[in-house]
Backbone as JSON Lines, residues from 0, in Angstrom:
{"i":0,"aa":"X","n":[93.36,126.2,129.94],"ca":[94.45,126.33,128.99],"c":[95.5,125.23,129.2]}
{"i":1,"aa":"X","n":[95.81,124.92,130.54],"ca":[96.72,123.79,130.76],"c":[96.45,122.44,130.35]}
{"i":2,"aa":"X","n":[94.67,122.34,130.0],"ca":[94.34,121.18,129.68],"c":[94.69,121.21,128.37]}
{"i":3,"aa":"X","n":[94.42,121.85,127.93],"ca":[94.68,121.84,126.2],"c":[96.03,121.78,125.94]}
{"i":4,"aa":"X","n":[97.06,122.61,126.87],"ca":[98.52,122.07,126.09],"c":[99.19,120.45,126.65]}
{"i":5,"aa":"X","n":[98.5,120.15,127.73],"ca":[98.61,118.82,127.81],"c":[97.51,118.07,126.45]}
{"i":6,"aa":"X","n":[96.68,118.17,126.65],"ca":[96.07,117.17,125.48],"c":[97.19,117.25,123.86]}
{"i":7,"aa":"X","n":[97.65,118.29,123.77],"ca":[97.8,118.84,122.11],"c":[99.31,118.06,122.39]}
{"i":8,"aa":"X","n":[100.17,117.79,123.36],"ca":[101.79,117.62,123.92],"c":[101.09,116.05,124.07]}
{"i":9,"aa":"X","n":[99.75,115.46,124.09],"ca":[100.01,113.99,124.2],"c":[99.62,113.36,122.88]}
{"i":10,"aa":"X","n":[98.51,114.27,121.95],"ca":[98.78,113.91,120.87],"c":[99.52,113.77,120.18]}
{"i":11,"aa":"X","n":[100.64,114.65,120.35],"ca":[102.24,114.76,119.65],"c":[102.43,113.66,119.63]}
{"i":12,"aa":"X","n":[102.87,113.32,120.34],"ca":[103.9,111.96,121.52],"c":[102.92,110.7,120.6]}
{"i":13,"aa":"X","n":[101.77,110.91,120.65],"ca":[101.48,109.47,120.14],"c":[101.32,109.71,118.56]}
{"i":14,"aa":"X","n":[101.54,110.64,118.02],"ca":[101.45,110.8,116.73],"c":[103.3,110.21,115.76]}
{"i":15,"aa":"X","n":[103.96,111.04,116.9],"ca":[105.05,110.71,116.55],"c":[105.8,109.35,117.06]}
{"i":16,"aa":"X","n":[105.16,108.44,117.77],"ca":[105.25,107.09,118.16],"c":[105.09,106.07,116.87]}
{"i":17,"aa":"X","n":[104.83,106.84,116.0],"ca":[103.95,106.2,114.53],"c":[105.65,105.36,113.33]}
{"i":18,"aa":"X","n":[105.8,104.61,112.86],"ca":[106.35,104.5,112.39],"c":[106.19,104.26,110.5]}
{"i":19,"aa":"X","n":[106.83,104.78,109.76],"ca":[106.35,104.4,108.13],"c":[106.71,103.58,107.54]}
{"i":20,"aa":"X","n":[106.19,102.77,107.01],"ca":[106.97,101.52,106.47],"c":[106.36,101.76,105.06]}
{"i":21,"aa":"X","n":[107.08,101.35,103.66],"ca":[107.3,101.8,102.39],"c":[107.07,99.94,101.76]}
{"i":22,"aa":"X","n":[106.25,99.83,101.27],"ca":[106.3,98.21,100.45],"c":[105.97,98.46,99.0]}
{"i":23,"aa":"X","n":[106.44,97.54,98.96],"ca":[106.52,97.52,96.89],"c":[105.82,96.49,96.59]}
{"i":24,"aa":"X","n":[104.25,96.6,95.74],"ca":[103.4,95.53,96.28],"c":[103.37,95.27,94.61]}
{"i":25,"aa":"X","n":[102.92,93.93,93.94],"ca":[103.43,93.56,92.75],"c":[101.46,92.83,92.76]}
{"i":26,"aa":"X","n":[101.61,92.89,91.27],"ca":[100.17,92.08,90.5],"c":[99.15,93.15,90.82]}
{"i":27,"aa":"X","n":[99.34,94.29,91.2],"ca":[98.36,94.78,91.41],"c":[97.72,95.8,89.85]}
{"i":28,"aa":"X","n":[96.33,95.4,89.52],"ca":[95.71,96.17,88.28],"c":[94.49,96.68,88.17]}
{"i":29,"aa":"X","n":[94.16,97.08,89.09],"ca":[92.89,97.72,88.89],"c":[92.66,98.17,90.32]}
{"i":30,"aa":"X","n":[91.76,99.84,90.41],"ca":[91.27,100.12,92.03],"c":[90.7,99.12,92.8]}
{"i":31,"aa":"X","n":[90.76,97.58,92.24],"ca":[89.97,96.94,93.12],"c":[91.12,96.32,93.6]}
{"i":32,"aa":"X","n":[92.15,95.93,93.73],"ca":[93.14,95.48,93.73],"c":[93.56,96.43,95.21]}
{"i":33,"aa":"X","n":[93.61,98.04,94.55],"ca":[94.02,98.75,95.56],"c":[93.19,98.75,96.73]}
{"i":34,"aa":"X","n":[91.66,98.37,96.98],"ca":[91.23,98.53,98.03],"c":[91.08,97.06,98.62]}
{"i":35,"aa":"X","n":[91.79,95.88,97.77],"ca":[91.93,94.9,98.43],"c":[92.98,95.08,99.11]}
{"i":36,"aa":"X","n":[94.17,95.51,98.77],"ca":[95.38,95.55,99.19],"c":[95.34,96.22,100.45]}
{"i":37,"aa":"X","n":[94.36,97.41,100.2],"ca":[94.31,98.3,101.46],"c":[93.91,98.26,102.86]}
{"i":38,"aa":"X","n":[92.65,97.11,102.16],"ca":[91.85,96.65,103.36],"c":[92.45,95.61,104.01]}
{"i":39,"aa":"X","n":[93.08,94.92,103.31],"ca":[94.21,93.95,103.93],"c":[95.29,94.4,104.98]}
{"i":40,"aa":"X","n":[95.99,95.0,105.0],"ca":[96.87,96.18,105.43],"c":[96.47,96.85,106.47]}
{"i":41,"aa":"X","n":[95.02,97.45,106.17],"ca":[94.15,97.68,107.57],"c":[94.12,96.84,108.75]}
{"i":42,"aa":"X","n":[93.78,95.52,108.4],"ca":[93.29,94.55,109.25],"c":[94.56,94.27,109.83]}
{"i":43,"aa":"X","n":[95.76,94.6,109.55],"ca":[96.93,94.21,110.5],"c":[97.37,94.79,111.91]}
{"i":44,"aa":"X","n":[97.13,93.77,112.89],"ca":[96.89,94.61,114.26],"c":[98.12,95.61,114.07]}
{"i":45,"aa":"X","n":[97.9,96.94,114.85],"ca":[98.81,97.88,115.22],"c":[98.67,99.28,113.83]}
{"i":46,"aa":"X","n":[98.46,98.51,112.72],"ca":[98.32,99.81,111.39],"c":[96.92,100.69,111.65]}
{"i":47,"aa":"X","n":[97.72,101.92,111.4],"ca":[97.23,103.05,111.59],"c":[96.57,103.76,110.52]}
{"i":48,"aa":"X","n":[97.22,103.28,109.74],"ca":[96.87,104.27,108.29],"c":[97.31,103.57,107.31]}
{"i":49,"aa":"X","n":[96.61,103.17,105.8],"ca":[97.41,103.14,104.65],"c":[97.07,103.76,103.34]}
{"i":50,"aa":"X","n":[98.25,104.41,102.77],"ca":[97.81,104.6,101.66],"c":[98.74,103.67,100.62]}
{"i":51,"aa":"X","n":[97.76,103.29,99.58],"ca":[98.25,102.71,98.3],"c":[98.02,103.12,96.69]}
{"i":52,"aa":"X","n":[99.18,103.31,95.98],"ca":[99.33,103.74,94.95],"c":[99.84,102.74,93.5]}
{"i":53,"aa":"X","n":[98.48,102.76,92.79],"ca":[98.1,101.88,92.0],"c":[99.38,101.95,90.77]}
{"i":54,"aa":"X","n":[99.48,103.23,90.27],"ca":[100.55,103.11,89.35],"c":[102.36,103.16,89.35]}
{"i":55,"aa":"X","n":[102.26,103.34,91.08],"ca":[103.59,103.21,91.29],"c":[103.87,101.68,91.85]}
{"i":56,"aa":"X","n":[102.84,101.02,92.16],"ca":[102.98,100.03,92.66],"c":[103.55,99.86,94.15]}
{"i":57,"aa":"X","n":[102.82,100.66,95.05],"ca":[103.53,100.69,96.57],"c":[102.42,100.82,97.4]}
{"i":58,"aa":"X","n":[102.89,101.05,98.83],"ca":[101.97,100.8,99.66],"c":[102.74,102.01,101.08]}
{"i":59,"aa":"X","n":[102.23,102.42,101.55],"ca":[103.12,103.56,102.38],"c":[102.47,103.48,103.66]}
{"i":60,"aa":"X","n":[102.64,102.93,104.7],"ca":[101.59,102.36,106.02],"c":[102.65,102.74,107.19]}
{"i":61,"aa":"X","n":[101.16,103.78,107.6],"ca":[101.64,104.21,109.17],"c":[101.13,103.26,110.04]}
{"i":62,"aa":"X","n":[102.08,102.76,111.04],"ca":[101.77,102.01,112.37],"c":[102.54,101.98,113.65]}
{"i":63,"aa":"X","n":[102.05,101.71,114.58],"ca":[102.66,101.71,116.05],"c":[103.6,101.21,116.01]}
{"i":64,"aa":"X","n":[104.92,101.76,117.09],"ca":[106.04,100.8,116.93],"c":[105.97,99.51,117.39]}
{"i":65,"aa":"X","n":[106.93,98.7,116.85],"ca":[106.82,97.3,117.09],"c":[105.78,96.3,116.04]}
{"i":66,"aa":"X","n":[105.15,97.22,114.86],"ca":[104.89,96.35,113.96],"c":[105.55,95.95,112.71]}
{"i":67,"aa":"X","n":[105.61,94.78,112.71],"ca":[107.01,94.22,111.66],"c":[106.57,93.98,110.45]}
{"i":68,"aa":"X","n":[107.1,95.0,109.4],"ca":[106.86,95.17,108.0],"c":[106.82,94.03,107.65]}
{"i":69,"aa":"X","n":[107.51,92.73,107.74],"ca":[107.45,91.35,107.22],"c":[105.58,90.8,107.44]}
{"i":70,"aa":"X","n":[105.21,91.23,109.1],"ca":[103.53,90.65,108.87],"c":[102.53,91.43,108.31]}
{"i":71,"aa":"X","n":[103.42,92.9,107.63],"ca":[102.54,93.41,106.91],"c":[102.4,92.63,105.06]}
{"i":72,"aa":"X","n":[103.73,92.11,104.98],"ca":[103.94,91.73,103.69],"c":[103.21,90.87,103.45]}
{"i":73,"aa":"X","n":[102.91,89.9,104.8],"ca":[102.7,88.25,104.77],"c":[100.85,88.52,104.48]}
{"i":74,"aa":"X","n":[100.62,89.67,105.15],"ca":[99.26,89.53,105.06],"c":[98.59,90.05,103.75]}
{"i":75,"aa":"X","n":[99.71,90.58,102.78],"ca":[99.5,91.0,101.74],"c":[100.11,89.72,100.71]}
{"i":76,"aa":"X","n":[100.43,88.93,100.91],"ca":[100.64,87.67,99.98],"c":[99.39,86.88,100.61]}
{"i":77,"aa":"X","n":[99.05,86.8,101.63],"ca":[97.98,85.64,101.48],"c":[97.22,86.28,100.78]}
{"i":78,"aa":"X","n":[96.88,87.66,100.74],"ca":[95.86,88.02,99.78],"c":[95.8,87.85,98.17]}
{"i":79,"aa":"X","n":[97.07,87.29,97.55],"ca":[97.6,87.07,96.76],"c":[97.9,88.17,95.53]}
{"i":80,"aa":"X","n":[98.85,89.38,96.38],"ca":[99.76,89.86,95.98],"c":[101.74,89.85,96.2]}
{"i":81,"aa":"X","n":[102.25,89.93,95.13],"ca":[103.67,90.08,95.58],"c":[104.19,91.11,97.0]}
{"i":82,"aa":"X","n":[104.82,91.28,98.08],"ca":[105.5,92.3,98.73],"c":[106.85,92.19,98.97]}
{"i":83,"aa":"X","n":[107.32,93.6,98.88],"ca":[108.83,93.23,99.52],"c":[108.59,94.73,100.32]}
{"i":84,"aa":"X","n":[109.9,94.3,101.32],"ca":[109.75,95.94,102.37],"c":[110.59,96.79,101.46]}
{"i":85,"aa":"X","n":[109.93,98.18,101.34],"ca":[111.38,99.17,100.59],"c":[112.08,99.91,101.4]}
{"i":86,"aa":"X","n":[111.4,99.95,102.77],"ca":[111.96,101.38,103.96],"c":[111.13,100.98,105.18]}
């Protein structure tokens, strides 16, 4: 039992280590767009998770602290979309 509330108390800790970063991603028109965008976003060391939303035009990406929304942006313009950080 002690193992398990240690395991479940370290998942916490690294779950909540997670930070959200909010981008407003521009040119994007079609689901292919979104799983370029996404897969892009993926590939940025430290991201954890992304989801992206085609008709609002955003991007909502969980990652470890210490990853800087600016090299998430950058890696989403070489792909050749617009970003700006919103949060």
């Amino acid at each position: 039992m002690k193992k398990v509330l240690l395991t479940v108390l370290a998942m916490v800790s690294i779950a909540s280590a997670d930070q959200l970063t909010s981008l407003k991603i521009e040119g994007m028109m079609c689901p292919a767009c979104v799983k370029n965008v996404k897969g892009t976003l993926n590939e940025v060391k430290g991201v954890n998770e992304t989801t992206v939303y085609l008709k609002e035009g955003k991007a909502e990406v969980k990652s470890t602290d210490g990853v800087k929304p600016e090299a998430m942006c950058d890696a989403v313009k070489k792909a050749g979309y617009g970003c700006k950080v919103t949060k």
